[in-house]
C-alpha positions in Angstrom: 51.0 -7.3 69.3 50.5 -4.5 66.9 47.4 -1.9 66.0 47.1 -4.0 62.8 45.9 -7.0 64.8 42.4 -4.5 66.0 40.0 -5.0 63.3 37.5 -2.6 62.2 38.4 0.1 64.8 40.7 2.8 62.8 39.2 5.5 64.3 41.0 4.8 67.6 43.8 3.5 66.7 44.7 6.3 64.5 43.6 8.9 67.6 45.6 7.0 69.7 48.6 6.9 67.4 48.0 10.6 66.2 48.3 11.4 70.0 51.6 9.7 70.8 53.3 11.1 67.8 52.6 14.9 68.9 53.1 13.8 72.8 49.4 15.2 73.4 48.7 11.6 76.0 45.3 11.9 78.0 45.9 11.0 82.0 42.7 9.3 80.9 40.4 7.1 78.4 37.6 5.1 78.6 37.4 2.4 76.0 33.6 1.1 75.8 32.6 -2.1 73.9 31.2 -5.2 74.1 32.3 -8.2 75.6 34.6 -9.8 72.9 34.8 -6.4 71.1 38.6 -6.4 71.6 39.5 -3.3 74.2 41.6 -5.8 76.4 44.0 -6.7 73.3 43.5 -2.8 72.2 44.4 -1.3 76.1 47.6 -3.7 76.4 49.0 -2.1 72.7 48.5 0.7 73.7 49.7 0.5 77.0 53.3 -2.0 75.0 53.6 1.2 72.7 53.8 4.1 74.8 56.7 1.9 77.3 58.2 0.9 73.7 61.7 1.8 73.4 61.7 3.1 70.0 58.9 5.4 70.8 57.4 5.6 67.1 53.8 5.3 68.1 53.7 1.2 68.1 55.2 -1.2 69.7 57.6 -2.9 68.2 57.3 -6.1 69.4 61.3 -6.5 69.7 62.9 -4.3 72.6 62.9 -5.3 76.1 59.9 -3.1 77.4 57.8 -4.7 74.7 58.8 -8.0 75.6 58.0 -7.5 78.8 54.4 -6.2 78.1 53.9 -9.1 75.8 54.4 -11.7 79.0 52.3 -9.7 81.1 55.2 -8.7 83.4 55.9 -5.5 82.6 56.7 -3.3 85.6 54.9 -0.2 84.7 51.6 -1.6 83.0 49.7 -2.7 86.2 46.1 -4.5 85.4 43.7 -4.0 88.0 42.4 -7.0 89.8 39.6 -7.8 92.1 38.2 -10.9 93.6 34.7 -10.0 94.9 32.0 -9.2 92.1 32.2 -5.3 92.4 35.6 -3.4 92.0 35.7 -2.0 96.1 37.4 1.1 97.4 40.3 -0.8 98.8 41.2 -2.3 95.4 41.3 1.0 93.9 43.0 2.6 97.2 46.1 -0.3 97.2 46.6 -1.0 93.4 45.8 2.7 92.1 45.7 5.8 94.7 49.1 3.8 96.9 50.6 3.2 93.5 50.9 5.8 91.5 52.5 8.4 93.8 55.7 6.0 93.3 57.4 6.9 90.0 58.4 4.7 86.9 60.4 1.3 87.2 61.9 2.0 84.1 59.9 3.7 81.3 58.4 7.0 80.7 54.6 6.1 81.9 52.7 4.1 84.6 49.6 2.8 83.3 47.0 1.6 84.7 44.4 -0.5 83.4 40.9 -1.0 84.9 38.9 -3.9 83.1 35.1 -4.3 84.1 35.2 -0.6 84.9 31.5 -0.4 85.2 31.8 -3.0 88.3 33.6 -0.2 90.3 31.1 0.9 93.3 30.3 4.2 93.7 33.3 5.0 96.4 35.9 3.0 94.2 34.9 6.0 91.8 35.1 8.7 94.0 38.2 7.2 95.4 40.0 7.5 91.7 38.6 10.6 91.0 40.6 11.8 93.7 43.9 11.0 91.8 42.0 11.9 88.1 42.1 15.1 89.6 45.6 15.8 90.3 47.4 12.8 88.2 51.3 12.9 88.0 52.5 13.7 84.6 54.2 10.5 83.7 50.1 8.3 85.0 47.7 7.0 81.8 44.8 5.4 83.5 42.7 3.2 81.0 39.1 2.3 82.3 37.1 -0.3 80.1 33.6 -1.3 80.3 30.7 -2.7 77.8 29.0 0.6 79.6 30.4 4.1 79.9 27.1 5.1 81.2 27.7 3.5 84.2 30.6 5.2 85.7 29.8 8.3 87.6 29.2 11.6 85.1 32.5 13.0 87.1 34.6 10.3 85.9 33.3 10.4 82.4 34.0 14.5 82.5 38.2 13.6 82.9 38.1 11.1 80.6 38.6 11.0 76.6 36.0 8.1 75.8 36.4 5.9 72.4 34.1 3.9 71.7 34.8 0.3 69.8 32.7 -0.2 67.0 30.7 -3.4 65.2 33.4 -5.0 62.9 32.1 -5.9 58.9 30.9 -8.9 58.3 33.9 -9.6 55.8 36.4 -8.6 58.1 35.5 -10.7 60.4 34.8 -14.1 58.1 38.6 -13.0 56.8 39.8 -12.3 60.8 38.5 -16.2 61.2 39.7 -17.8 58.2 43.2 -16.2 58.0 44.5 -16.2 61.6 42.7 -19.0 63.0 42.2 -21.6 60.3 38.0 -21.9 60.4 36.5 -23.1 56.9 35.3 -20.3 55.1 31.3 -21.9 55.2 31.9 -22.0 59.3 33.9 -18.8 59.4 30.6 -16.9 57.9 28.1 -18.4 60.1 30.0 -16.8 62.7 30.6 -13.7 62.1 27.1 -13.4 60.7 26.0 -14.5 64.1 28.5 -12.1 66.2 26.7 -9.2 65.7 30.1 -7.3 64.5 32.2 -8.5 67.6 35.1 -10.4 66.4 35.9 -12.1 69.6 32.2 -13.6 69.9 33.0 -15.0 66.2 36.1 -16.5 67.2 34.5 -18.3 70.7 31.0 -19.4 68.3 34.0 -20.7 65.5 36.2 -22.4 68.2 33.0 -24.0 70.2 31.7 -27.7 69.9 28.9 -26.5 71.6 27.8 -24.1 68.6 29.0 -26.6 66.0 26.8 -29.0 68.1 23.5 -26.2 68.1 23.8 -25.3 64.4 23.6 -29.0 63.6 20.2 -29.2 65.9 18.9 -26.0 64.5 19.7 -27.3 60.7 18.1 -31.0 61.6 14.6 -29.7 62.5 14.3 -26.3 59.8 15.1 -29.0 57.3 12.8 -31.7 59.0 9.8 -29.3 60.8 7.4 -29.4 57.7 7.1 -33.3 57.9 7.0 -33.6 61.2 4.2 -35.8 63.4 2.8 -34.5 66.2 4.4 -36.8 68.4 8.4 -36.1 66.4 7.6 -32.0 67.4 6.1 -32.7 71.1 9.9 -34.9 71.4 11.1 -31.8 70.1 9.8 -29.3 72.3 11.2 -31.6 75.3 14.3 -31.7 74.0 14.5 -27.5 73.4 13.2 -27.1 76.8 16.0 -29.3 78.6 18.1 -26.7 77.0 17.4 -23.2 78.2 20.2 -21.8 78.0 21.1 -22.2 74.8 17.7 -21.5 72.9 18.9 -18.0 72.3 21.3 -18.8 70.0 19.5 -21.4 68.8 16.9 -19.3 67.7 19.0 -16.8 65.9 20.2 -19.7 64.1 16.7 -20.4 63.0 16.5 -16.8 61.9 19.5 -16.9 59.7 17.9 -19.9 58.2 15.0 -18.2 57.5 16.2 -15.5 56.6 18.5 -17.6 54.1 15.4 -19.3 52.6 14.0 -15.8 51.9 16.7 -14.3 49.9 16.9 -17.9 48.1 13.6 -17.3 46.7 14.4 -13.5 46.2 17.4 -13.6 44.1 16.1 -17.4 42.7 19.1 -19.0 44.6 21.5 -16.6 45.1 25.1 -16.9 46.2 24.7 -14.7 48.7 22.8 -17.0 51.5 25.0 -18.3 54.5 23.8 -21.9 54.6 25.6 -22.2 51.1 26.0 -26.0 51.4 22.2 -26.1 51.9 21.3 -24.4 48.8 19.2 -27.2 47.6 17.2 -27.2 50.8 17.0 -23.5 50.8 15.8 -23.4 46.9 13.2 -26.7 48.1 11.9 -24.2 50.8 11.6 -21.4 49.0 9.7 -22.9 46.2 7.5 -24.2 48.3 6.5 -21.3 51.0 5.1 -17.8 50.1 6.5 -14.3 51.1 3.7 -14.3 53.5 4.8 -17.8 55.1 8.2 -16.6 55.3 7.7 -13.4 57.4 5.0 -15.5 59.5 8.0 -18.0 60.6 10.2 -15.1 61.0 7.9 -13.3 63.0 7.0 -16.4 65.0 10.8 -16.8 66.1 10.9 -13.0 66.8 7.7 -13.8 69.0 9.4 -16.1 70.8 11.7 -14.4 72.0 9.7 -12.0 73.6 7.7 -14.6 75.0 11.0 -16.1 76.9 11.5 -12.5 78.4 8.2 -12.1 79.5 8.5 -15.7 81.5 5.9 -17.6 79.4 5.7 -21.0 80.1 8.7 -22.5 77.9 7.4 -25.8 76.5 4.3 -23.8 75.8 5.9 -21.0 74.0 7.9 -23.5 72.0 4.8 -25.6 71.1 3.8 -22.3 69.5 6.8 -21.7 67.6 7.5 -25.0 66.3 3.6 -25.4 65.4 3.8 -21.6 63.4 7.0 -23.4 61.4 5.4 -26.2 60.2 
């Protein structure tokens, strides 16, 4: 574990490694990002390099402290755990308010860490703020949630908040293809689909499921304009029995789209995702308009809504599939 392994988020690290060097440590942070965004994997270096025995701002992966932080059984890094839905006063009172009165096992710092922050009730929170208030010198407590806007405005006040930010696109097709082995074609289908979340790149890469829905999507795009009435109607049953995953299936669709019109932009260019469906791309985009184009792409956009909204599903995918072809 090392600051190196958190892609795309300098800005924190650096703060966070400027701040142990001149020993100026918050009592608290707030790290806010998505789900997948990496602030588990950044709260437990931090957390390894301020028990590291070498104390040079990272841990170094060698001594016992950080050994013991990599296993998960270190004695001063505690991870807060619940088992009912919401984070309740008791959890906080036992594993946090009881707990942190009692110094160090053996390292400089207790810390605390508090995933799924925002899932604290509103007298967990008033619980902790009692301690925020008055924290022993050697406490770091280390709140993360997708939403900082949901903790109470009082907790937010003590806290230093650091926000994790969308990852590039590159980083994150070079993230996939150097530490976890993905093909580079699959590896940018993914991270073009995360949204600038690495670890939503690394689940879509890693799933059979996606592999399975971009195969579906990439079937009918490259079968839709030929299709009889009775082929789409199969199709629509077929969508429907899958409800769950026609969000991502649609933004699959997008990207193909979306593909097809830079194809007919740049007159092939290398820069579409689907690259080993450049022929299909290039037979697409000879044969649609500009207009065409932003009528699919405004017909999957259209969608969408309509699935929010609670149209009728089979009937809003009757539209979509019949706008296509």
């Amino acid at each position: 574990m090392k600051f190196q392994d958190i892609i795309g988020q300098e800005h924190i690290t650096g703060h966070l490694q400027n701040a142990m060097r001149m020993g100026k440590i918050s009592h608290a942070y707030i790290i806010q990002g998505e789900e997948g965004s990496g602030k588990r994997l950044l709260a437990g270096i931090f957390a390894a390099a301020l028990q590291c025995e070498k104390q040079e701002g990272r841990p170094c992966g060698e001594c016992r402290s950080c050994k013991q932080a990599s296993s998960g059984n270190h004695p001063d890094i505690r991870w807060t755990t619940h088992e009912k839905a919401a984070i309740g006063v008791d959890d906080i009172r036992i594993q946090l308010n009881n707990d942190i009165m009692v110094k160090p096992y053996s390292r400089p710092y207790k810390v605390y860490i508090i995933d799924e922050a925002e899932k604290m009730t509103e007298q967990a929170q008033n619980a902790m703020l009692k301690t925020m208030e008055e924290p022993p010198d050697y406490a770091v407590i280390l709140l993360l949630t997708v939403n900082a806007k949901l903790l109470l405005p009082t907790i937010l006040s003590r806290c230093i908040l650091l926000t994790m930010r969308p990852v590039a696109k590159k980083e994150i097709t070079r993230l996939l293809m150097e530490r976890h082995g993905i093909t580079d074609y699959l590896a940018e289908v993914a991270a073009d689909f995360a949204d600038g979340v690495p670890g939503k790149a690394v689940r879509y890469a890693a799933s059979e499921s996606f592999a399975a829905q971009r195969d579906e999507v990439l079937k009918l795009v490259r079968r839709i304009g030929t299709m009889r009435a009775e082929e789409l109607y199969a199709q629509v049953k077929l969508w429907a029995g899958k409800k769950q995953e026609i969000p991502d299936m649609l933004s699959l669709m997008n990207l193909w789209y979306r593909d097809v019109l830079v194809a007919k932009a740049a007159n092939g260019s290398n820069m579409v995702l689907f690259k080993e469906e450049k022929n299909e791309l290039m037979r697409q985009a000879e044969a649609a308009s500009y207009t065409q184009l932003e009528l699919k792409l405004n017909a999957i956009e259209q969608m969408k809504q309509r699935m929010n909204a609670n149209v009728s599903l089979e009937v809003a995918l009757e539209l979509l599939f019949l706008s296509l072809k």
